[in-house]
ZAKOL-453951 format. One line per 5 residues: number of its first residue (from 1); their letters; for each residue x, y, z of N, C-alpha, C, O. Coordinates in Angstrom, 3 decimals, padded with zeros to 6 digits. Layout:
BEGIN
NUM) A) X,Y,Z,X,Y,Z,X,Y,Z,X,Y,Z | ...
***
This chain:
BEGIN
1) XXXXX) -018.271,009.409,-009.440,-016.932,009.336,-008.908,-016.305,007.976,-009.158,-015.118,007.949,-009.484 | -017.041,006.760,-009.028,-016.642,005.836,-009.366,-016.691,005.536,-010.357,-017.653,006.032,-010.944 | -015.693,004.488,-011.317,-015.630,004.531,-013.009,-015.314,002.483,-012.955,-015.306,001.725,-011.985 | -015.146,002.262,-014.123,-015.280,001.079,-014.297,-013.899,000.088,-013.420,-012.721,000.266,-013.728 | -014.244,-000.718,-012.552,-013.209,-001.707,-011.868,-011.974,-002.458,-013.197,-012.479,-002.796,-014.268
6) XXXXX) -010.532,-002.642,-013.011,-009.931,-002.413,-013.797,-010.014,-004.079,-014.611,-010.525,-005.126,-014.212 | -009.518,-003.858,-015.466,-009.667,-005.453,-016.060,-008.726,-006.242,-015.199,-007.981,-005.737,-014.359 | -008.844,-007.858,-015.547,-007.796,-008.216,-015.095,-008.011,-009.075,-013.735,-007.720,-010.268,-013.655 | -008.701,-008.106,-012.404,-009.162,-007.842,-011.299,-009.222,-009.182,-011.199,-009.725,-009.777,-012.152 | -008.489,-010.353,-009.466,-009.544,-011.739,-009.338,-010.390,-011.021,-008.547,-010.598,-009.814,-008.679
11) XXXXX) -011.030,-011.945,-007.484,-012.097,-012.211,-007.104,-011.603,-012.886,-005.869,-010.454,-013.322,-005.936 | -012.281,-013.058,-004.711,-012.220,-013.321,-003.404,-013.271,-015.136,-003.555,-014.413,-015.519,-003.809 | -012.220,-015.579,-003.276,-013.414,-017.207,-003.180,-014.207,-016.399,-001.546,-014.050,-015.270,-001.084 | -015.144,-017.705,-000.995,-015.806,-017.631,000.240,-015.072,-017.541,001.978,-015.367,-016.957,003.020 | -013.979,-018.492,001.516,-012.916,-018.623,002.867,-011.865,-017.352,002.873,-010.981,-017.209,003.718
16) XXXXX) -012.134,-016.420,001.733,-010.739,-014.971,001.450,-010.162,-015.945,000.566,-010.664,-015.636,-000.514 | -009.559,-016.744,000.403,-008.785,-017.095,-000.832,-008.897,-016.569,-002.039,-009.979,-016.304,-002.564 | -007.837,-016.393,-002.529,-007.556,-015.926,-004.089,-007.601,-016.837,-005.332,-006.777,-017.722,-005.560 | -008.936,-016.437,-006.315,-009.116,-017.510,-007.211,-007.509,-017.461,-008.064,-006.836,-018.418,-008.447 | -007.254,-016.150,-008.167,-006.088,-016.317,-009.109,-005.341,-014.641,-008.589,-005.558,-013.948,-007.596
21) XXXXX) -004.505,-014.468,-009.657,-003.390,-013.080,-009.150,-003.337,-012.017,-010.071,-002.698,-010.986,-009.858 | -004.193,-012.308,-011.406,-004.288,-011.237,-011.801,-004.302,-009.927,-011.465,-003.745,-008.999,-012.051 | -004.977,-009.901,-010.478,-005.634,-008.802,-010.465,-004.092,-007.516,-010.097,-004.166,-006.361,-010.518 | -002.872,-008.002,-009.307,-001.830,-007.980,-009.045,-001.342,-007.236,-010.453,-000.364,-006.577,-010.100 | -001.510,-007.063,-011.607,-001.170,-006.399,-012.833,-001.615,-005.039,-012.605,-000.655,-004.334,-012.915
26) XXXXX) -002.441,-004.408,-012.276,-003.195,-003.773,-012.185,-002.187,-002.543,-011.105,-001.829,-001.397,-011.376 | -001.968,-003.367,-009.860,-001.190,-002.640,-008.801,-000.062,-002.235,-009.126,000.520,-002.869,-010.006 | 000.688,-000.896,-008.440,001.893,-000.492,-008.522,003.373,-001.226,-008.637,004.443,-001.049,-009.221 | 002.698,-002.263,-007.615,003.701,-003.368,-007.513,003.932,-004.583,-008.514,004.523,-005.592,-008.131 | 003.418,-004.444,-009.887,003.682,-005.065,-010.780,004.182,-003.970,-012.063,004.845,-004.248,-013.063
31) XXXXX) 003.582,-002.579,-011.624,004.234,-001.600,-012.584,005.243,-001.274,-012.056,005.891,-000.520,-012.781 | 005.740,-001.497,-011.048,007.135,-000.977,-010.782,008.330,-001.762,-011.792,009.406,-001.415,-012.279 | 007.525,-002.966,-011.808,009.052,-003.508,-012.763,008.885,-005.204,-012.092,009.103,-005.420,-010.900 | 008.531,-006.147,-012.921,007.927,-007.704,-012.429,009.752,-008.483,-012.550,009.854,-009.706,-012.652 | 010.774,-007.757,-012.523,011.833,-008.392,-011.786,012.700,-007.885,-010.702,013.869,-008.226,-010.519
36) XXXXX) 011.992,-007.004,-009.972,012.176,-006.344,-008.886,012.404,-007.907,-008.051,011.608,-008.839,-008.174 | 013.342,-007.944,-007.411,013.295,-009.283,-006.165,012.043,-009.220,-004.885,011.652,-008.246,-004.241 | 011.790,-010.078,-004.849,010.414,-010.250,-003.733,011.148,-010.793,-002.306,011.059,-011.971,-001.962 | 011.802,-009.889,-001.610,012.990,-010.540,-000.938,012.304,-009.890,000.415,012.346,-010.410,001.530 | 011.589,-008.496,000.041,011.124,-007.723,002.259,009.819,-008.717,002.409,008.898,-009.007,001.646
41) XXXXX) 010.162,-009.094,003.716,008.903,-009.702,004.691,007.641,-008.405,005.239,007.915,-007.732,006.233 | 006.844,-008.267,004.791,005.826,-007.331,005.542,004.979,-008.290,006.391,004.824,-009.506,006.280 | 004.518,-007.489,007.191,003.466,-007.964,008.258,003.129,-006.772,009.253,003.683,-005.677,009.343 | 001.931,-007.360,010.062,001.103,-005.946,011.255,001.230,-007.235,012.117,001.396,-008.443,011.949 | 001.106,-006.568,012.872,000.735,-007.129,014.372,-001.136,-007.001,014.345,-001.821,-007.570,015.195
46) XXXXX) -001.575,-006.382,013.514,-002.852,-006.214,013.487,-003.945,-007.194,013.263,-005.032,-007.457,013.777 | -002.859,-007.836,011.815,-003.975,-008.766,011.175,-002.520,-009.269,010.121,-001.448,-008.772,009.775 | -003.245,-010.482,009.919,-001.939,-011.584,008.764,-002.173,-011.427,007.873,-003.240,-010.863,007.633 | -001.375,-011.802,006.908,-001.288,-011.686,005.642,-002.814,-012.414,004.755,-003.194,-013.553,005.027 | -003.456,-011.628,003.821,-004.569,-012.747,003.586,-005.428,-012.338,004.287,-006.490,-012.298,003.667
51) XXXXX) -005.537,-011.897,005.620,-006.644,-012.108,006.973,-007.396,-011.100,006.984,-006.974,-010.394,006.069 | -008.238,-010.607,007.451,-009.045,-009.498,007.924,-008.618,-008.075,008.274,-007.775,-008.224,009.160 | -008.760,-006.846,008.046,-008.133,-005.841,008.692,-009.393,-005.089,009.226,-010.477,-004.848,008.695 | -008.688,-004.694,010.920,-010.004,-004.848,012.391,-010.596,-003.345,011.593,-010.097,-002.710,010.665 | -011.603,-003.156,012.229,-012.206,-002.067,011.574,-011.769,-001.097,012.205,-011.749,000.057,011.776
56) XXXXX) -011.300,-001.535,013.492,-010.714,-000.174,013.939,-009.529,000.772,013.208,-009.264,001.898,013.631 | -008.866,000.171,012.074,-008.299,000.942,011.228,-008.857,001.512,009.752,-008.307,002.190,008.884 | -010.218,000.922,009.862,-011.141,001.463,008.714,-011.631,002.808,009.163,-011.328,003.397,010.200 | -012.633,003.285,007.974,-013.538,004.213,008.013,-014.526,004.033,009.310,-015.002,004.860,010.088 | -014.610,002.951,009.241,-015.886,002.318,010.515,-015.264,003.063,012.003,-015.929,003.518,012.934
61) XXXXX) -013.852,003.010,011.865,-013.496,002.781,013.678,-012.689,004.123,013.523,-013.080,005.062,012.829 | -011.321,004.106,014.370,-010.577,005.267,014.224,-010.126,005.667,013.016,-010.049,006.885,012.855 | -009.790,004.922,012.076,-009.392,005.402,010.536,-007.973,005.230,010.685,-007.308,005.193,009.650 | -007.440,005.128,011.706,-005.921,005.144,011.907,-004.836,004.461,010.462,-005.469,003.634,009.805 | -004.026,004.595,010.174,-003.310,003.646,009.508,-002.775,002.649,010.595,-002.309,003.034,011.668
66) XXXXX) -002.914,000.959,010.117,-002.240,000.052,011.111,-000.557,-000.224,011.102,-000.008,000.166,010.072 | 000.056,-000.659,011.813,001.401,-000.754,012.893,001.795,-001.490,011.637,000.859,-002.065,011.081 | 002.663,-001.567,011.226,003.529,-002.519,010.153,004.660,-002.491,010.227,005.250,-001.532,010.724 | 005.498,-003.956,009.562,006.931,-004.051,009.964,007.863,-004.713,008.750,007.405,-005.763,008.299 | 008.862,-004.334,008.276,009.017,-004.998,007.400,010.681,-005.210,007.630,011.510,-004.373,007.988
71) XXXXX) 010.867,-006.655,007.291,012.372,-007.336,007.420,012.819,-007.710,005.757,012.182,-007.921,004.725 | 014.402,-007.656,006.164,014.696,-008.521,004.950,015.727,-007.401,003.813,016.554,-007.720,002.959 | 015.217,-005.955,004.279,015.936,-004.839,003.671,016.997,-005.127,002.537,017.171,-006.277,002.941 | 017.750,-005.056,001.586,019.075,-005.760,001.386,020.262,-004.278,001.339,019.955,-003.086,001.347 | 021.493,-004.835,001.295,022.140,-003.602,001.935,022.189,-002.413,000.679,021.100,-002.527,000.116
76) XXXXX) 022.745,-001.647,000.202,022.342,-000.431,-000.816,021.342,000.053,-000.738,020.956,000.771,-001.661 | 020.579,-000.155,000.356,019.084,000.509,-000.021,019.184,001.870,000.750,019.393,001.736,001.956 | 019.084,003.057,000.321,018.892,004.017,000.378,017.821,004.777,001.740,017.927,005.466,002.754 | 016.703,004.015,000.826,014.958,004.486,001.052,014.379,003.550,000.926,014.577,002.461,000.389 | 013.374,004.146,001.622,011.768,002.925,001.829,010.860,003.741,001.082,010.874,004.969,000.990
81) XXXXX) 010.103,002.962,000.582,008.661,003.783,000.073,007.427,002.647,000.008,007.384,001.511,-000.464 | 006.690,003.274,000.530,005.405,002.292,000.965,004.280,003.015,000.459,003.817,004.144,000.626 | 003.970,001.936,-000.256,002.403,002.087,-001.186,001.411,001.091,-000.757,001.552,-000.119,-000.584 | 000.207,001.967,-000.598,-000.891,001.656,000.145,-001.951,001.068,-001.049,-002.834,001.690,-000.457 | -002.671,000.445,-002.179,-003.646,000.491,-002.655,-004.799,-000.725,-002.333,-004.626,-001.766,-001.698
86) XXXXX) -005.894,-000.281,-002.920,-007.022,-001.157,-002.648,-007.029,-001.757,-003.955,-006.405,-001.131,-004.812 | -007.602,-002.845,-004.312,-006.727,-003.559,-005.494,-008.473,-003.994,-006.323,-008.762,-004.406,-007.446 | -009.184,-003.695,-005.278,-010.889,-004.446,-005.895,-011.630,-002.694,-005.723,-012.836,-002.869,-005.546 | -011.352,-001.362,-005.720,-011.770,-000.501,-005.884,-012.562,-000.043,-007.246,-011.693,000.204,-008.082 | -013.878,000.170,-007.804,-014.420,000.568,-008.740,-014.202,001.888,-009.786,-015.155,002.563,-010.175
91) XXXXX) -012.577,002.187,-010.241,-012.095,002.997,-010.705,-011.081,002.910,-011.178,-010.110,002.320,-010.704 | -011.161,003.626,-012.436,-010.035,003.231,-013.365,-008.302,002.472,-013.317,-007.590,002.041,-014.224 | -008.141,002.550,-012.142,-007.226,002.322,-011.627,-006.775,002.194,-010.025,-006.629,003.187,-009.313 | -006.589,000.916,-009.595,-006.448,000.705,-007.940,-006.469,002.319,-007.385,-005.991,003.329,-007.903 | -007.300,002.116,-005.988,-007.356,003.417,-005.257,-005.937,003.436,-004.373,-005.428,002.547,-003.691
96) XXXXX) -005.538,004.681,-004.631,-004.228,005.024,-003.965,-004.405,005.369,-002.316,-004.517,006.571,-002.074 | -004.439,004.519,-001.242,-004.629,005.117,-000.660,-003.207,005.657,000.678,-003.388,006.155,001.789 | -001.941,005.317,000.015,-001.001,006.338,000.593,000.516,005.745,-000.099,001.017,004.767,-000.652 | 000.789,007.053,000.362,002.572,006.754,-000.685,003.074,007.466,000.701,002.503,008.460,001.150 | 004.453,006.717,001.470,005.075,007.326,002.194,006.902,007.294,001.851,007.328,006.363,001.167
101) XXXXX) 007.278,007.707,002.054,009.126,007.356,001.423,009.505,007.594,003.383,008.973,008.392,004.156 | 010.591,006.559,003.662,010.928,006.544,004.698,012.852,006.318,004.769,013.505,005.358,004.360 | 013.281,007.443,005.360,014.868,007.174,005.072,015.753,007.222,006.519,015.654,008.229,007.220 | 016.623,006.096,006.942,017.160,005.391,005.946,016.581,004.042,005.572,015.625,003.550,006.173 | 017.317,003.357,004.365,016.510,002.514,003.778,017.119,001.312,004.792,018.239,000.872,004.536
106) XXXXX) 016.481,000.866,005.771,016.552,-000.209,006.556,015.084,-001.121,007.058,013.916,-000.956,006.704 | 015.597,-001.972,007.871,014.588,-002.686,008.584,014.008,-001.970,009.286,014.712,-001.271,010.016 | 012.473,-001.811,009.393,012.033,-000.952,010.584,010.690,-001.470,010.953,010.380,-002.655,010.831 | 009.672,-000.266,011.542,008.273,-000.621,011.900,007.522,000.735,011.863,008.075,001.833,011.926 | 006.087,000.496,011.745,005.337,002.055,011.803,004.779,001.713,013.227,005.281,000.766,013.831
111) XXXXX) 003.781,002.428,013.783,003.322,002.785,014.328,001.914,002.937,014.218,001.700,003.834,013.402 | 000.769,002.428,014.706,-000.305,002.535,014.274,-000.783,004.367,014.137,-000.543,005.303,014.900 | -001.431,004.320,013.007,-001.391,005.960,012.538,-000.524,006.581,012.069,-000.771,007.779,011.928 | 000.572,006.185,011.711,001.843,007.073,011.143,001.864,007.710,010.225,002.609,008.690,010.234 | 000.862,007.353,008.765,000.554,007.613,008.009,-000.595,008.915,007.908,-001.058,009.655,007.041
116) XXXXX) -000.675,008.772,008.808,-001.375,009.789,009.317,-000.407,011.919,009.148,000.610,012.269,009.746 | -000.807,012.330,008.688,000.175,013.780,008.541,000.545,014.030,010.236,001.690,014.195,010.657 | -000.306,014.020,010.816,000.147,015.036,012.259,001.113,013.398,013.158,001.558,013.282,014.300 | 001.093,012.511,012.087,002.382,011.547,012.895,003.886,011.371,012.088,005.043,011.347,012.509 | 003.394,011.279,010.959,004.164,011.408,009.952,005.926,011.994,009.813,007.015,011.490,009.535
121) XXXXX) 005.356,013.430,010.217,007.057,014.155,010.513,007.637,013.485,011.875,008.836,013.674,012.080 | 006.759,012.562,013.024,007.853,012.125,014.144,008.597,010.666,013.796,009.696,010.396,014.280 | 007.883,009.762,012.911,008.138,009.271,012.242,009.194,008.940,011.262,009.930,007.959,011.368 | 009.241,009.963,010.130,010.493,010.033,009.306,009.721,009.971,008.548,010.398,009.578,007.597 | 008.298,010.098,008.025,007.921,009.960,006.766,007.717,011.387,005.833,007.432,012.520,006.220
126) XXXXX) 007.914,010.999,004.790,007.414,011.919,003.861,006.095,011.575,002.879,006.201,010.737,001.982 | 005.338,012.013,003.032,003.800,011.675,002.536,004.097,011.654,001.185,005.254,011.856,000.816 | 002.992,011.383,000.215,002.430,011.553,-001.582,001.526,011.713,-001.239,001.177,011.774,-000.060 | 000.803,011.843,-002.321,-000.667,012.375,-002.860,-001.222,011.281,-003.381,-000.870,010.776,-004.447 | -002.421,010.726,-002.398,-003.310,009.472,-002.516,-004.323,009.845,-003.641,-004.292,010.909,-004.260
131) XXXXX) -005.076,009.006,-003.801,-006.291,009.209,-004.959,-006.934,009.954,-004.486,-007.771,010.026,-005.386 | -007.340,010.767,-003.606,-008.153,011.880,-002.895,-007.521,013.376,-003.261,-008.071,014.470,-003.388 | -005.864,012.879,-003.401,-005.728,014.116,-004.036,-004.684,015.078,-002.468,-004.120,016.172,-002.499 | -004.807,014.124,-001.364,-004.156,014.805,-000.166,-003.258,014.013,-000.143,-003.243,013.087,-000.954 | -002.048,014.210,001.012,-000.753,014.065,001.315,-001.014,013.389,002.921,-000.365,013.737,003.907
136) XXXXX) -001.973,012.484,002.924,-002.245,011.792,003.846,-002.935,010.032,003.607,-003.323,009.602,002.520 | -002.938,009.361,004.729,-003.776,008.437,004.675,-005.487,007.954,004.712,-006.204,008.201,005.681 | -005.959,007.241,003.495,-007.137,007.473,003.597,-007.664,005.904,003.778,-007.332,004.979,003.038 | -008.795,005.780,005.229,-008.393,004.496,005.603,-009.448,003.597,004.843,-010.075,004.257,004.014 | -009.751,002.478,004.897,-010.128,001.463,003.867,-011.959,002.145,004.022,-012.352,002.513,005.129
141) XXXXX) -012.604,002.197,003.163,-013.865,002.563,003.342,-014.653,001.698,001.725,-014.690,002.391,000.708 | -014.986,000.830,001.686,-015.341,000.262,000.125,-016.915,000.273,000.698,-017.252,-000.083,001.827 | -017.853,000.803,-000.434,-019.385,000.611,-000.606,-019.746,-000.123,000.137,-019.300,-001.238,-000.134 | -020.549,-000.114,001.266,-021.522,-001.251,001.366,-021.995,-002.433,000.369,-021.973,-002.438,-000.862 | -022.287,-003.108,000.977,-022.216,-004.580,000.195,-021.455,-004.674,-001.436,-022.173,-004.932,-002.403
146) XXXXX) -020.151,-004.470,-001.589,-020.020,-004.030,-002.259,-018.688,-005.513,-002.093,-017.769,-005.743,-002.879 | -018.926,-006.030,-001.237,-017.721,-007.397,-001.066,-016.556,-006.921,-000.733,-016.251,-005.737,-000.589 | -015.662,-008.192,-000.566,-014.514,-008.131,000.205,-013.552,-007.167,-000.983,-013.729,-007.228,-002.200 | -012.477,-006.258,-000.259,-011.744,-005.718,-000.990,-009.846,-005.553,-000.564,-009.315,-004.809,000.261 | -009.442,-006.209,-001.174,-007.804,-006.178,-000.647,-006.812,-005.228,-000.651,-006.212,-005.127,-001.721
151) XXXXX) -006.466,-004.498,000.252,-005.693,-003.891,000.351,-004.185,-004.322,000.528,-003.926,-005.185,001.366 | -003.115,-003.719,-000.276,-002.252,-004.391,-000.005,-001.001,-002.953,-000.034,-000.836,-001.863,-000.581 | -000.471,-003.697,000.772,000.453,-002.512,001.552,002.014,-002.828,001.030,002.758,-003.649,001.566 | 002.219,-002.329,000.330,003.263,-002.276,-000.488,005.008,-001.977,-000.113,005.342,-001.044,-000.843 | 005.847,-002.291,000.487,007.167,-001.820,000.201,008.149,-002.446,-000.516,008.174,-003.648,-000.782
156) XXXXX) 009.301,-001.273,-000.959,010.009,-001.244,-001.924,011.244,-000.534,-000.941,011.166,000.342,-000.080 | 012.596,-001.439,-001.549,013.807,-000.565,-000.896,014.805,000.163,-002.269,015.218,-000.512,-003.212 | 015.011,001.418,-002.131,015.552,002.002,-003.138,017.035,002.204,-003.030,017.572,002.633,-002.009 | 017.755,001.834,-004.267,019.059,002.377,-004.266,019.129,004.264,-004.031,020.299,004.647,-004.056 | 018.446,005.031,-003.891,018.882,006.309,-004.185,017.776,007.168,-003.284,016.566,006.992,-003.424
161) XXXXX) 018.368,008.157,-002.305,016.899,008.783,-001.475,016.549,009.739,-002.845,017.182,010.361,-003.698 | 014.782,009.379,-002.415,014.170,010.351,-003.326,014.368,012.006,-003.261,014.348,012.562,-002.163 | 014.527,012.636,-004.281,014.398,013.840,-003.850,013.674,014.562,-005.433,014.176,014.910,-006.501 | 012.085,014.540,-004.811,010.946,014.848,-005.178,010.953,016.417,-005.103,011.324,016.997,-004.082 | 010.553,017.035,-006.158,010.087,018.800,-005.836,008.782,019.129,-005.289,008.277,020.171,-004.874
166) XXXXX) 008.298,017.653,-005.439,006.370,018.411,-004.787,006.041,016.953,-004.369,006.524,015.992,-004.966 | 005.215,016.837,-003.338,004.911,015.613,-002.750,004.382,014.271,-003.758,003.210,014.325,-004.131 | 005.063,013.306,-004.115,004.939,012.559,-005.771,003.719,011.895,-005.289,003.496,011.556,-004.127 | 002.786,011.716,-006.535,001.581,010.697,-006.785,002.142,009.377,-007.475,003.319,009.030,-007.570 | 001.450,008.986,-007.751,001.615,007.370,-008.627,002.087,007.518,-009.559,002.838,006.610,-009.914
171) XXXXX) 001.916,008.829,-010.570,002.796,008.596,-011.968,004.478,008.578,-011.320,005.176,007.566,-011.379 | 004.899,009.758,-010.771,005.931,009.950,-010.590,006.675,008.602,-009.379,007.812,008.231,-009.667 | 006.030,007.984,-008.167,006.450,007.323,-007.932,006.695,005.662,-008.649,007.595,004.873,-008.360 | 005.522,005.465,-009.700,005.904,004.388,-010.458,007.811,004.577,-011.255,008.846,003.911,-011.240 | 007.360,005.827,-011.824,008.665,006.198,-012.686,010.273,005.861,-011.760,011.285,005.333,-012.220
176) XXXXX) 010.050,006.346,-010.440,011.041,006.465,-009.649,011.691,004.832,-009.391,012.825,004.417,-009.626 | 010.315,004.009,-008.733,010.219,002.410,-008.585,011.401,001.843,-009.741,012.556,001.490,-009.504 | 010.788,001.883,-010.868,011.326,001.637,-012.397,012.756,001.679,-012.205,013.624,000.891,-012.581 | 012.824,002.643,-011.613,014.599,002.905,-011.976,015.617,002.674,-010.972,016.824,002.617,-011.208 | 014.926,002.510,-009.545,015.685,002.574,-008.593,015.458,001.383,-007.240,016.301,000.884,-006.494
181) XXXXX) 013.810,001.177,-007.311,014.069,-000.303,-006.504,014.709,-001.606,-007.183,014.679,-002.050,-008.331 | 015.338,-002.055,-005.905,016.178,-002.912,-005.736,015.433,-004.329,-004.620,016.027,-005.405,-004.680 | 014.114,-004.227,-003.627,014.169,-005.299,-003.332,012.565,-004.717,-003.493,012.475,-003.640,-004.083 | 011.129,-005.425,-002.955,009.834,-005.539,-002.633,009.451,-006.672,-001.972,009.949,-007.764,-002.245 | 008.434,-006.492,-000.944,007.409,-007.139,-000.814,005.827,-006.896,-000.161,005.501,-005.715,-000.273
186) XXXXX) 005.327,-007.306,000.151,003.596,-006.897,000.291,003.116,-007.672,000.988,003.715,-008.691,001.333 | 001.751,-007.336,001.420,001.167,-007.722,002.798,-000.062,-007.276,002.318,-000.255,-006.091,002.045 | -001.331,-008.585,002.134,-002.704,-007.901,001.973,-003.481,-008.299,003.281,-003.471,-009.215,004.103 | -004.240,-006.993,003.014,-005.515,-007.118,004.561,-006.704,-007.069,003.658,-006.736,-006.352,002.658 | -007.837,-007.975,004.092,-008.668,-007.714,003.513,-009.959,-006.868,004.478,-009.765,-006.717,005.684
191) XXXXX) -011.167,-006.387,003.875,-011.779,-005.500,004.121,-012.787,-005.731,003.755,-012.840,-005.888,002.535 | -014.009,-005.870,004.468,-015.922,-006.056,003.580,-016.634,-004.807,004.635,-016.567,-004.541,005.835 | -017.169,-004.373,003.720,-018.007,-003.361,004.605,-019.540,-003.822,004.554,-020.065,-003.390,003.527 | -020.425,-004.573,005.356,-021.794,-005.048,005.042,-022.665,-004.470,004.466,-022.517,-003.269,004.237 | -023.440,-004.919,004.197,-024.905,-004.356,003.180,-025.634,-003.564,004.156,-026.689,-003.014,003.840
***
């Protein structure tokens, strides 16, 4: 199931620091288009940017998706769409682990679990299809000793609400990104599951 980690990929120094940003090529958020403006503030109340994410939103604990908030919107924006990937995952390509589109395109906040399907419709979200292949959130779970792995939680504000015929994966939401965001920014949590 697992296939080769993508090129490119950094590496986690000892303190979480980032030797370098490569690895950032790799993610959605550099295929969307590298002059997209870096203008939305993300953050959780959970855990900071860079910092740890509690296990209680991993595989380990409830699995929940965590509470997030993002400022900074700019005005034309339509839609939100928030991409979830793990960026140090052992497969051909960062693990998807959620695509949500949220309308209208403003300042807002989730809710811990939202991402979640049975929270989702109270919410305002509309799910994609993660690397699992479902229309839900799948929460951080990386190999045992397998080292730290960054997840980074992605939004994008769109000039135009999506209107998708079948719940979009990564090809189709990259394509959409391409043509229609107008602002981004991101928020990584990191994640080690012990030996």
């Amino acid at each position: 199931m697992l296939g080769k980690q993508p090129a490119g990929h950094g590496h986690l120094r000892a303190n979480g620091a980032e030797e370098s940003a490569p690895w950032l090529d790799a993610l959605i958020y550099a295929e969307a288009g590298p002059d997209i403006p870096e203008t939305i503030r993300v953050a959780s109340v959970a855990f900071e940017d860079g910092e740890a994410i509690p296990p209680l939103f991993s595989a380990l604990g409830e699995g929940e998706s965590p509470p997030l908030r993002w400022r900074g919107v700019p005005d034309g924006a339509a839609s939100i769409v928030l991409v979830v990937e793990d960026a140090d995952s052992k497969t051909p390509e960062p693990f998807l682990h959620a695509i949500a589109v949220k309308t209208p395109g403003m300042d807002d906040d989730l809710i811990p679990g939202a991402l979640c399907p049975e929270n989702a419709f109270t919410e305002g979200l509309l799910l994609g299809v993660n690397s699992r292949g479902a229309t839900s959130w799948t929460p951080p779970d990386p190999p045992p000793g397998h080292g730290a792995h960054r997840y980074v939680f992605q939004v994008y504000a769109v000039d135009r609400r999506p209107d998708f015929d079948a719940p979009p994966g990564r090809a189709e939401i990259i394509r959409f990104l391409q043509s229609r965001a107008i602002a981004k920014g991101r928020l990584t949590g990191i994640f080690e599951r012990s030996a």
